[in-house]
C-alpha positions as CSV (number, residue, x, y, z in Angstrom):
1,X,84.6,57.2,104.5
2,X,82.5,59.8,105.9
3,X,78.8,61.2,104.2
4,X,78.7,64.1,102.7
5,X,77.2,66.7,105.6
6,X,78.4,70.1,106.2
7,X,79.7,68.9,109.7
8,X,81.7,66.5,108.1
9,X,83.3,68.9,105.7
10,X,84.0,71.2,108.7
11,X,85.5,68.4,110.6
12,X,87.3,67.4,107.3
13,X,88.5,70.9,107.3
14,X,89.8,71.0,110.8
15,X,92.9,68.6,109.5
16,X,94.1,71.7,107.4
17,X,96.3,74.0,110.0
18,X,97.8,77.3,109.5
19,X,101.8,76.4,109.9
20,X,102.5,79.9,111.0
21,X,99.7,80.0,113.7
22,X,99.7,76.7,114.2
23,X,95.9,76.2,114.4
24,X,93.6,74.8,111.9
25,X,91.8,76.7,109.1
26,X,88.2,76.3,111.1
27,X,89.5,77.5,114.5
28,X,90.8,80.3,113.2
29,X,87.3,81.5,111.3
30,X,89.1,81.4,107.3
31,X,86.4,79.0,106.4
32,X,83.3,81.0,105.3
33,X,79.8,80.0,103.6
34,X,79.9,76.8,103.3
35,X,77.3,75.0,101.1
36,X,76.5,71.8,99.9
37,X,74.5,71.1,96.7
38,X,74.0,67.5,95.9
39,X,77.3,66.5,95.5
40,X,79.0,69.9,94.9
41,X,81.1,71.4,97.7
42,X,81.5,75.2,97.2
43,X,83.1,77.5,100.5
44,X,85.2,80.5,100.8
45,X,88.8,80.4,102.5
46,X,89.1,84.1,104.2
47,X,92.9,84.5,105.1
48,X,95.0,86.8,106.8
49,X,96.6,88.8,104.4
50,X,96.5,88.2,100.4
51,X,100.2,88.3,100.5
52,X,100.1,84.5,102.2
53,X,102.9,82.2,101.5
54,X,101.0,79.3,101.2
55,X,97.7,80.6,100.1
56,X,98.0,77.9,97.0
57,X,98.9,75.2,99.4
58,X,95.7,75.8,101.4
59,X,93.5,75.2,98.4
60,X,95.2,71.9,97.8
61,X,95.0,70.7,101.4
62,X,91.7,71.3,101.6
63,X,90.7,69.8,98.6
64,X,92.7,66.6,99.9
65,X,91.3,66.6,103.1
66,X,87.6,66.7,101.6
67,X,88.3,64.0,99.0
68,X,90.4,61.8,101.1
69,X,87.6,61.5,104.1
70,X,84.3,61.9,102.8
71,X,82.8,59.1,100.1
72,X,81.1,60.8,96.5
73,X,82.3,64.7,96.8
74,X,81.6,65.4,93.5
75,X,82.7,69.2,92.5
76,X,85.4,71.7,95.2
77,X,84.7,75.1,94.6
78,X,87.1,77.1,97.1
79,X,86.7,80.5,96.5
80,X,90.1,82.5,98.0
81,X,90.0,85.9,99.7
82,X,91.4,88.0,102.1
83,X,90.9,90.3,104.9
84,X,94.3,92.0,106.3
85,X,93.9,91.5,110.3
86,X,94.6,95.1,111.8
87,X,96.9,96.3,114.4
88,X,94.7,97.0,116.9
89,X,95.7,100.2,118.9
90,X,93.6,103.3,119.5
91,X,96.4,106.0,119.2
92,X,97.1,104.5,115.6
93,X,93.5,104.6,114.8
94,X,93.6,108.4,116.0
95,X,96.6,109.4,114.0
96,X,96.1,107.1,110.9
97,X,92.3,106.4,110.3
98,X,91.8,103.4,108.0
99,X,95.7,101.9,108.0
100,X,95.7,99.0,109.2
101,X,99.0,98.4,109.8
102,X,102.2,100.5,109.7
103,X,105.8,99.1,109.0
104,X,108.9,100.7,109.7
105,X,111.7,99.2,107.4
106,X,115.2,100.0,108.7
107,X,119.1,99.8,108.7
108,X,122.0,100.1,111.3
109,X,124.1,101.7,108.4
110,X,123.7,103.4,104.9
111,X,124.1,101.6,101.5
112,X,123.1,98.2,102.9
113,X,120.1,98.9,99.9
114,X,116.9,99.5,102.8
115,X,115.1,101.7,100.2
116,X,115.3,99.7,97.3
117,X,114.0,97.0,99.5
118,X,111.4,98.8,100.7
119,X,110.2,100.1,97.6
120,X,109.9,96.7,96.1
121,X,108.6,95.1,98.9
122,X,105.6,97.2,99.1
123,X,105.0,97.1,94.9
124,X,105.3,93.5,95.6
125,X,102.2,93.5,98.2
126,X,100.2,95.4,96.4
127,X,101.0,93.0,93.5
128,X,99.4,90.0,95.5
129,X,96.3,92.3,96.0
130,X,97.4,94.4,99.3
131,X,96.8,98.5,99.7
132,X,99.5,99.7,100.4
133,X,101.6,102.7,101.1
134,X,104.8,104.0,101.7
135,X,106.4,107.1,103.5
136,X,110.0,108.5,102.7
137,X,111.2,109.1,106.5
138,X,114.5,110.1,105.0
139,X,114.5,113.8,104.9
140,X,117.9,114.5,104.2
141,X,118.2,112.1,101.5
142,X,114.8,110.6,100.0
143,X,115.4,108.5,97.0
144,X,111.6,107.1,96.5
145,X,110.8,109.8,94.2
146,X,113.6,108.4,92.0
147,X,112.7,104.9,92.8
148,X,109.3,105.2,91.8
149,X,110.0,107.8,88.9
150,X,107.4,110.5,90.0
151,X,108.8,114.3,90.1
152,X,105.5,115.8,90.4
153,X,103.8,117.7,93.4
154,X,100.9,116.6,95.6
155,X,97.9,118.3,95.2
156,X,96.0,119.6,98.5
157,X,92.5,118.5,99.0
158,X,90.5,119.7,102.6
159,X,94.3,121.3,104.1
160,X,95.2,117.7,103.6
161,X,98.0,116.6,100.8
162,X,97.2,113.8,98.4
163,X,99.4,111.3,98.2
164,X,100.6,110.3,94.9
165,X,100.4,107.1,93.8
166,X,102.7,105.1,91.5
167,X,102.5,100.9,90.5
168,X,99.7,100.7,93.0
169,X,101.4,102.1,96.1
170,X,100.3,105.3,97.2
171,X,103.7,107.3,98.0
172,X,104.7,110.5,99.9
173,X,108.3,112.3,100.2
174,X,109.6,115.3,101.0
175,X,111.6,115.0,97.8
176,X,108.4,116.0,96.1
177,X,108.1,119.2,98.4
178,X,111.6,120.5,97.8
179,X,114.0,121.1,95.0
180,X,115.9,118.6,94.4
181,X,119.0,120.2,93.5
182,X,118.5,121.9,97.1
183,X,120.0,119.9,99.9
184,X,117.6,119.6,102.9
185,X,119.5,121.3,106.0
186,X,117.4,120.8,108.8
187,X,118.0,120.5,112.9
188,X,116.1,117.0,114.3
189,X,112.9,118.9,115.4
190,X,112.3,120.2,111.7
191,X,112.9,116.5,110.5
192,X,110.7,115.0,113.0
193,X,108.2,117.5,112.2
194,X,108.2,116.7,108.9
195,X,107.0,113.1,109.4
196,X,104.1,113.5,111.5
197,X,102.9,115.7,109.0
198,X,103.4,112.5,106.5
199,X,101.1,110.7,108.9
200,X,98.5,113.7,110.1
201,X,97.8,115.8,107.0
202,X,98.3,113.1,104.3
203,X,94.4,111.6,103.3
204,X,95.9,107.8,103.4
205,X,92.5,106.3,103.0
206,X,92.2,102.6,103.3
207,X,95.4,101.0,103.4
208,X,96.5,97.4,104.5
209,X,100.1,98.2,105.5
210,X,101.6,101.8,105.7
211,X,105.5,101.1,105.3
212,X,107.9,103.8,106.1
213,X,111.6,103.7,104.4
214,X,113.7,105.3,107.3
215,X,117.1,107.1,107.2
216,X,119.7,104.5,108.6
217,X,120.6,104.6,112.0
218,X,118.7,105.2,115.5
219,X,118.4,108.5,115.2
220,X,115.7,111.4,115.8
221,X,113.2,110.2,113.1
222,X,113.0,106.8,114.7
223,X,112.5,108.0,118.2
224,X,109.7,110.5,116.6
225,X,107.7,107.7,114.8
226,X,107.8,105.4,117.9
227,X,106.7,108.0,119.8
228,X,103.7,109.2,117.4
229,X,102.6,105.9,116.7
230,X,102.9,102.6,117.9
231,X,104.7,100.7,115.3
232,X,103.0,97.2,114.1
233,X,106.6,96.0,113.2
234,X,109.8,96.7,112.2
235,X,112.1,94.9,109.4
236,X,115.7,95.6,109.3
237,X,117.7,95.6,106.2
238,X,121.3,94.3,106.2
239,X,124.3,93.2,103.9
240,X,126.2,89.6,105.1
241,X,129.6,91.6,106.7
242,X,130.3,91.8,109.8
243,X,130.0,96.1,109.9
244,X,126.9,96.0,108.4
245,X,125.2,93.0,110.9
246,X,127.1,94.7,114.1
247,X,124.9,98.3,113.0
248,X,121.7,96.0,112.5
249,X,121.7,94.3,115.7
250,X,122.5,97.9,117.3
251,X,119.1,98.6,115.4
252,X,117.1,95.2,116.7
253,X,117.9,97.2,120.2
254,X,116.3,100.1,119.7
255,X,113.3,98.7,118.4
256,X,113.2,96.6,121.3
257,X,113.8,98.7,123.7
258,X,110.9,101.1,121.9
259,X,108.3,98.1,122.1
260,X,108.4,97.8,118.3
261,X,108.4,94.0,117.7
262,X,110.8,92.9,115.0
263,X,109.0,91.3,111.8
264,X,112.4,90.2,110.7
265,X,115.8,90.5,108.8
266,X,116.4,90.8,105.3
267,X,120.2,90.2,104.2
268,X,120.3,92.3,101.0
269,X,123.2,91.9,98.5
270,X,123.9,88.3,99.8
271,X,125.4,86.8,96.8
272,X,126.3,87.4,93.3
273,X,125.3,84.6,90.4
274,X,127.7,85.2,87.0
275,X,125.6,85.3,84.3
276,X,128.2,82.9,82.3
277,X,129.2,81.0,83.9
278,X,126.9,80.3,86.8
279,X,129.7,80.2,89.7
280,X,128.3,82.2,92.9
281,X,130.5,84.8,94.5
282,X,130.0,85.8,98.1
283,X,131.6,89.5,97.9
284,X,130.0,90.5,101.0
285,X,130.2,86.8,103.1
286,X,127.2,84.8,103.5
287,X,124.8,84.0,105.9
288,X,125.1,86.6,108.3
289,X,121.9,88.0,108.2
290,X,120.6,84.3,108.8
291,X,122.7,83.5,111.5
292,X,122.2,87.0,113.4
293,X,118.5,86.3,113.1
294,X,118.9,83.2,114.6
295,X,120.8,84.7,117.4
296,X,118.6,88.0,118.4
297,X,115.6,85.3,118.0
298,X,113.6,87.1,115.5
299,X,112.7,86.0,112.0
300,X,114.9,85.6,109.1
301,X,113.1,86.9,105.9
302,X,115.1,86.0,103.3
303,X,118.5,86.8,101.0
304,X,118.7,89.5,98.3
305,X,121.0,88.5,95.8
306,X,123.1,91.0,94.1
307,X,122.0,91.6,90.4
308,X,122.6,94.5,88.1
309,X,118.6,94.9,87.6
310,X,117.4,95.8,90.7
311,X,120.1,98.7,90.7
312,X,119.0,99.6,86.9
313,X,115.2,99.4,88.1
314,X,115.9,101.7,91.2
315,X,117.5,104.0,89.0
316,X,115.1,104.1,85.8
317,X,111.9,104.1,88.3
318,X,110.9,100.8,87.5
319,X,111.3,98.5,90.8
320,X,112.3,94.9,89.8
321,X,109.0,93.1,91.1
322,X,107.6,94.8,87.7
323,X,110.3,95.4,85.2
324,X,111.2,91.7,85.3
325,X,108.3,90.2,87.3
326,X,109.3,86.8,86.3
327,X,112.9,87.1,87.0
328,X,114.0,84.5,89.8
329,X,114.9,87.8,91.7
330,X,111.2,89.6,91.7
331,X,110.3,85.8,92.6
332,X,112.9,85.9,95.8
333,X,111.5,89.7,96.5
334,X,107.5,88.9,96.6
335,X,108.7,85.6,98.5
336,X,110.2,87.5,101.4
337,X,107.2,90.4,101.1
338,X,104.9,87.3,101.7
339,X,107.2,86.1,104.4
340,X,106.6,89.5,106.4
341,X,103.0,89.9,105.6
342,X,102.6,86.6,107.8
343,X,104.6,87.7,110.4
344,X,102.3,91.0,109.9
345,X,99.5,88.5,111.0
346,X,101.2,86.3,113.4
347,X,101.3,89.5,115.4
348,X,98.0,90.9,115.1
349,X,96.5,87.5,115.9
350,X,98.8,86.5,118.5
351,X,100.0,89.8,120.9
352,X,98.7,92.0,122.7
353,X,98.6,95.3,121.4
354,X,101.7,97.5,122.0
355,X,101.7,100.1,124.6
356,X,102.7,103.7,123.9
357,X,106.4,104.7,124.7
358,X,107.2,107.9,126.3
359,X,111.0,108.8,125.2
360,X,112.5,111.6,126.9
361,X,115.2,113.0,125.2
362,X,118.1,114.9,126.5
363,X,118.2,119.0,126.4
């Protein structure tokens, strides 16, 4: 056993590793003002992102690792914080002062359920303590307005528009700009133009992750954002049958042939649980998402079961993560938002930042 001294705490600490970055908690700087008193340990554990998967499991660790190594620790105060790491690029920094980092989530194909995903995936960050906000890229047919249950207008402050804000996430849509019993007919350029307006005269303020719910596809709106901004990730959204996964690895493509690293797949609507029986039905297959993860190399996020309330949630305005927060699904949801905010940070800490793409599209 070791005496109590701040070196040998430190060294103590050094056995406690990060199992996504594969360093220990010291190296990487989380361990902050550390002080002894008699035979009272108190310290501060600064992580990544608030949304971390095994932020409980570090407390225990390090408790452990003190206790286990260093003879009469009396009281462990760990005090757990947070401090998103940033995507560090200067023409984000231009374009979206103060967001950190900016997350497309995407789909090969429609109806594979990207916006409900996307909706609770960003009211579950926020729920572990995140700032967070979210853009409706889908012109012709935004749905976050009914998601979040918000029909009002933004008000304009400085020639900027407000964004409204709803369960802690600060949301914009053209759905709040147009009628809604008006469909919205508009060529590419007009689509495109409407999302860099959604990034350059919205007053986002500080925000930890800026998500953006594309249309499906590989289409205009996608080439515009990659183009505007350099992307700190992309997640793709897709249902276990074969059409769906064929459309998301056509969408893993683009993003890599963009420079937009891929955070990771998300198979929604992977199984169905009876509620009488308990017998699972795969109605759309199984595994696929997993396995074409596994394939493409890039993360797999996690499976979506099917469940009548998410779909009631989307459609009342009340995303699942908090009409039934301690449902097992709003449990699988925040898991696989946690999931992505450490790949978030395995990127930030780990790559280089991502160089600007110049896409030149055909007359």
């Amino acid at each position: 056993m070791l005496p109590l001294t701040e070196e040998n705490v430190l060294n103590c600490l050094k056995l406690v590793r990060d199992p996504d970055l594969h360093r220990d908690i010291v190296t990487l700087g989380f361990v902050k003002n550390l002080s002894i008193k008699g035979k009272d340990i108190s310290c501060t554990l600064q992580l990544t992102t608030p949304a971390c998967p095994v932020r409980d499991q570090f407390k225990v660790d390090c408790e452990k690792a003190i206790r286990h190594n260093i003879e009469g620790v009396g009281k462990i105060d760990i005090e757990m914080t947070a401090n998103v790491v940033s995507h560090s690029d200067r023409v984000k920094e231009t374009v979206l002062p103060g967001v950190k980092n900016t997350i497309a989530v995407a789909s090969g194909k429609g109806g594979v359920g990207k916006s409900t995903a996307a909706v609770n995936l960003a009211v579950a960050l926020v729920l572990d303590g995140a700032k967070v906000g979210l853009v409706d890229a889908d012109v012709y047919g935004p749905s976050i307005p009914l998601m979040f249950g918000v029909n009002e207008r933004p008000r304009v402050s400085q020639n900027k528009l407000i964004p409204l804000e709803k369960y802690g996430v600060k949301i914009m849509s053209i759905g709040f700009l147009v009628d809604p019993m008006q469909a919205v007919i508009w060529r590419g350029p007009m689509a495109s133009g409407a999302i860099k307006q959604f990034m350059g005269d919205v007053t986002w303020g500080e925000l930890d992750y800026l998500i953006f719910d594309l249309p499906p596809g590989t289409g205009d709106i996608q080439l515009t954002l990659v183009q505007t901004i350099p992307l700190t990730g992309a997640v793709i959204i897709t249902t276990p049958q074969d059409v769906a996964l064929a459309d998301a690895r056509k969408g893993l493509v683009m993003f890599n042939k963009v420079n937009v690293p891929v955070m990771g797949i998300v198979e929604n609507m992977s199984y169905f649980i009876c509620r009488h029986c308990g017998h699972r039905e795969d109605i759309f297959d199984s595994g696929g998402g997993k396995k074409t993860a596994e394939l493409l190399g890039v993360p797999f996020l996690g499976e979506i079961p099917i469940y009548t309330g998410i779909r009631v949630g989307g459609d009342k305005g009340t995303p699942i993560v908090v009409g039934e927060p301690d449902s097992e699904h709003a449990q699988i949801i925040r898991g696989i938002a946690r999931n992505l905010a450490a790949q978030v940070s395995i990127r930030n800490i780990n790559a280089p930042a991502t160089p600007k793409v110049e896409i030149v599209l055909p007359t």
